[in-house]
N, C-alpha and C positions, 0 to 999 in steps of 0.2 A: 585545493582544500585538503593537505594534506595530513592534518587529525584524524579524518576519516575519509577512505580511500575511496567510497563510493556512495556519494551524493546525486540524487536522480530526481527530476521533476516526473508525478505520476497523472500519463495520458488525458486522464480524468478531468485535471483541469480544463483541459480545451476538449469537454464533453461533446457540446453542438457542435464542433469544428471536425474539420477531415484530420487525420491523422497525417497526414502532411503540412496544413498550418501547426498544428499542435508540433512537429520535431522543427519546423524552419524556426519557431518561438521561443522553444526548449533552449536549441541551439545559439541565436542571437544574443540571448540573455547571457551566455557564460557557462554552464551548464556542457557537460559530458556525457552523462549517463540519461537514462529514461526508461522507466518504469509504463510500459503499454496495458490502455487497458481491455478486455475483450471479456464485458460483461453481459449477458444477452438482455435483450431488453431496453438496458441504462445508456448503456456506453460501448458499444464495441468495434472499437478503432484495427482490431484484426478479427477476423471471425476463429473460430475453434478448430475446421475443418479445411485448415491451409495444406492445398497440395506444394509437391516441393518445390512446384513453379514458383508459387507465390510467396514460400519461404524462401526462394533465391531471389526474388525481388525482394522482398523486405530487406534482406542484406544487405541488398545493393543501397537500398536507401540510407537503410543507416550509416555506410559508411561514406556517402555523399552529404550527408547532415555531418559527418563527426561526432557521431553518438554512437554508445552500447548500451545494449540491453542488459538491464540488471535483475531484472524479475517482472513476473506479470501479473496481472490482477484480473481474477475473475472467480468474483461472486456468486455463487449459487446456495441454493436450499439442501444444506448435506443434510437436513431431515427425511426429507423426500428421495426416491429412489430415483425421478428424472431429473433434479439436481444431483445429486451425486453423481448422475453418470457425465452430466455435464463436467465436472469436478474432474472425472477422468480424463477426459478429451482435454481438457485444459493443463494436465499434468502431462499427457504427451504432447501436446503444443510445445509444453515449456521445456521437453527431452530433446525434443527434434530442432530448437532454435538455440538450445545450447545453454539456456538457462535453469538455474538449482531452488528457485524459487515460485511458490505461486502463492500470492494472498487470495483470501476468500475470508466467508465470515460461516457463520454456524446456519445464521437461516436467511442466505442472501442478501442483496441491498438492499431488502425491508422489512422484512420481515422480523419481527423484536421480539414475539414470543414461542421463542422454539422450544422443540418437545424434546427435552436429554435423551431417554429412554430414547425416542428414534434416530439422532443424532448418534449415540455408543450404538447400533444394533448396524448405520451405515458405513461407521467411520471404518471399521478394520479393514475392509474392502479397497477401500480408498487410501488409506495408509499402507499397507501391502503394496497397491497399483504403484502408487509413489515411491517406495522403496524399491522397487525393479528396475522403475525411470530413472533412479537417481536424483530424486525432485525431493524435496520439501515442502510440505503445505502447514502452511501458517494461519494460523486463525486471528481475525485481525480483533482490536476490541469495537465491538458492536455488538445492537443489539439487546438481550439480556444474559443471555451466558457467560457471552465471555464479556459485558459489558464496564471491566475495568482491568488489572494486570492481576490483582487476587483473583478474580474468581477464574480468569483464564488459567490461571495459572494451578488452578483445583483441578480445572477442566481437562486440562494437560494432561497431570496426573493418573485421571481416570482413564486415558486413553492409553497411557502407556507406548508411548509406540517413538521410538529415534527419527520418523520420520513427519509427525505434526509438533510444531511447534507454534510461536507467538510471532505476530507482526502487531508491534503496539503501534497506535495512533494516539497522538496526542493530543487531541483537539477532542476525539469520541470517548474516554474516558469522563470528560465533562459534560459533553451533550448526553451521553447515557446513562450516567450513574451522578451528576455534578460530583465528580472526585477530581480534585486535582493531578498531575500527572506524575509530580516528582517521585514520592516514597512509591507511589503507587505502580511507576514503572520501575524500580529498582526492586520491588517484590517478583517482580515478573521477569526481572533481566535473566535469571539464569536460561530460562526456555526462548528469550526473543532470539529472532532470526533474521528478524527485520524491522524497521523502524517507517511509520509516516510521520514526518512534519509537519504541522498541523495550527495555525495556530488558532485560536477562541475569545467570541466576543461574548459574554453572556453565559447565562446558566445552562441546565437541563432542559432538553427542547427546546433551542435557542439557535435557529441558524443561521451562525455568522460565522463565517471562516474566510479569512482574512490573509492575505499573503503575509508570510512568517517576521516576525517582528513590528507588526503592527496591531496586533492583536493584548490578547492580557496576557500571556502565557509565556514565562521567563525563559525564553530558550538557550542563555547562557548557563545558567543553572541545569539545565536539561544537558545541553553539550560540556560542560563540564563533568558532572556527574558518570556519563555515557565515556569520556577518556579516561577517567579516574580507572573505571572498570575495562578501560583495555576494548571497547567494543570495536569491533572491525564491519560489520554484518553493514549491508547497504539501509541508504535510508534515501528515503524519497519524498519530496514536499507535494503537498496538495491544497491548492486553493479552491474550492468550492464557493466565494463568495456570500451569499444571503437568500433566503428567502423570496427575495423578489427576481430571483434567476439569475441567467446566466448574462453578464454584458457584454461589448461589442466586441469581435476579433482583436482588435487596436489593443482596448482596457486591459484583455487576459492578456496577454503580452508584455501591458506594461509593466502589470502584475507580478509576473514572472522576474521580469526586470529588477522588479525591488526585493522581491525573495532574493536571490541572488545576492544581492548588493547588503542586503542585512545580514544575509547569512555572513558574508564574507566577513562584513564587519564584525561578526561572533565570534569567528575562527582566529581572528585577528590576521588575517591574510590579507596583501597586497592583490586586488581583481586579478 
């Protein structure tokens, strides 16, 4: 996929699943990269507090999958002082596995109405930590803050800092705000740092996310727009399915399978 050099399925998909079915899936389907997630709580297919044993196992796996690591994801509550510290453990996760990325949101994976004032009062802590590591933390769109590419992109702003930027999602731009994605992420490109692929069935508060190109959400238009501007930055697909949960091992798989296979046909690449 050579428009953009790093394309990564994000863990998250294969939520109920071990992190082992989730990279033998990743991998099967075509797929090189992968985006891990280690959310406490939701998702955490690595925990936070990997000794290096276990980060030399990790390695080992990945390179018996044929996969790298492109960024990780882990959500917590930067309002709050025990999320934030989570926030740090997570940015030295991602120092010590060699990665320059970690997504997160403003007030975790659910939390929708976060308090700014305690959010700017946590973040320079946390930005500073990051800049030491050599990490970038991205604020993905969720939530209400940063819940489209403007107002993250305000949020930004206020924060000042070389080391938070934007991981836009394509599909939550719609489910949190119903704003479509295109102008809305190109308001936002100068600060993104990373991209989830994403795509949407349905309005605000509507959960339907659908493996990429079968949903409403023009992704050619999106990857067009995204080479126009030269983007290099990783982007990572996520299917999260619907409302009535998560389907069988087999299904997310297949899943994956057809992202994949539409993607490619986006790219206009031969599989």
């Amino acid at each position: 996929m050579s428009r953009f050099p790093t394309i990564a399925v994000n863990t998250v998909t294969y939520l109920p699943y071990s992190l082992d079915e989730a990279l033998g899936g990743i991998r099967a389907a075509g797929f090189r990269w992968v985006e891990i997630a280690s959310i406490p709580g939701v998702c955490q297919h690595i925990p936070l507090d990997m000794d290096d044993t276990a980060i030399e196992t990790l390695r080992r796996k990945l390179a018996s999958a044929g996969l790298q690591l492109c960024s990780l994801s882990s959500h917590t509550d930067l309002t709050s002082k025990e999320g934030s510290r989570f926030a740090m453990r997570a940015i030295s996760l991602a120092s010590r596995l060699g990665v320059s990325i970690v997504n997160t949101a403003v007030g975790g994976p659910s939390n929708e109405n976060e308090d700014e004032s305690l959010f700017l009062e946590n973040i320079p802590e946390i930005a500073d930590w990051a800049r030491r590591s050599r990490v970038v933390l991205a604020l993905e769109i969720h939530g209400t803050l940063t819940a489209t590419g403007r107002k993250s992109h305000d949020l930004i702003r206020k924060v000042n800092h070389p080391n938070v930027k934007i991981n836009y999602d394509t599909g939550n731009s719609l489910y949190f705000a119903d704003t479509p994605p295109y102008e809305d992420l190109m308001e936002a490109l100068p600060e993104v740092v990373h991209i989830h692929l994403k795509d949407k069935i349905g309005g605000r508060g509507v959960w339907n996310f659908p493996p990429i190109g079968t949903g409403e959400i023009d992704f050619r238009r999106i990857l067009d727009s995204l080479s126009a501007a030269d983007f290099s930055g990783p982007m990572s697909i996520e299917i999260e399915f619907t409302d009535k949960g998560w389907p069988s091992l087999a299904e997310v798989d297949a899943a994956v399978v057809v992202a994949f296979r539409n993607l490619t046909r986006l790219l206009n690449i031969a599989g």
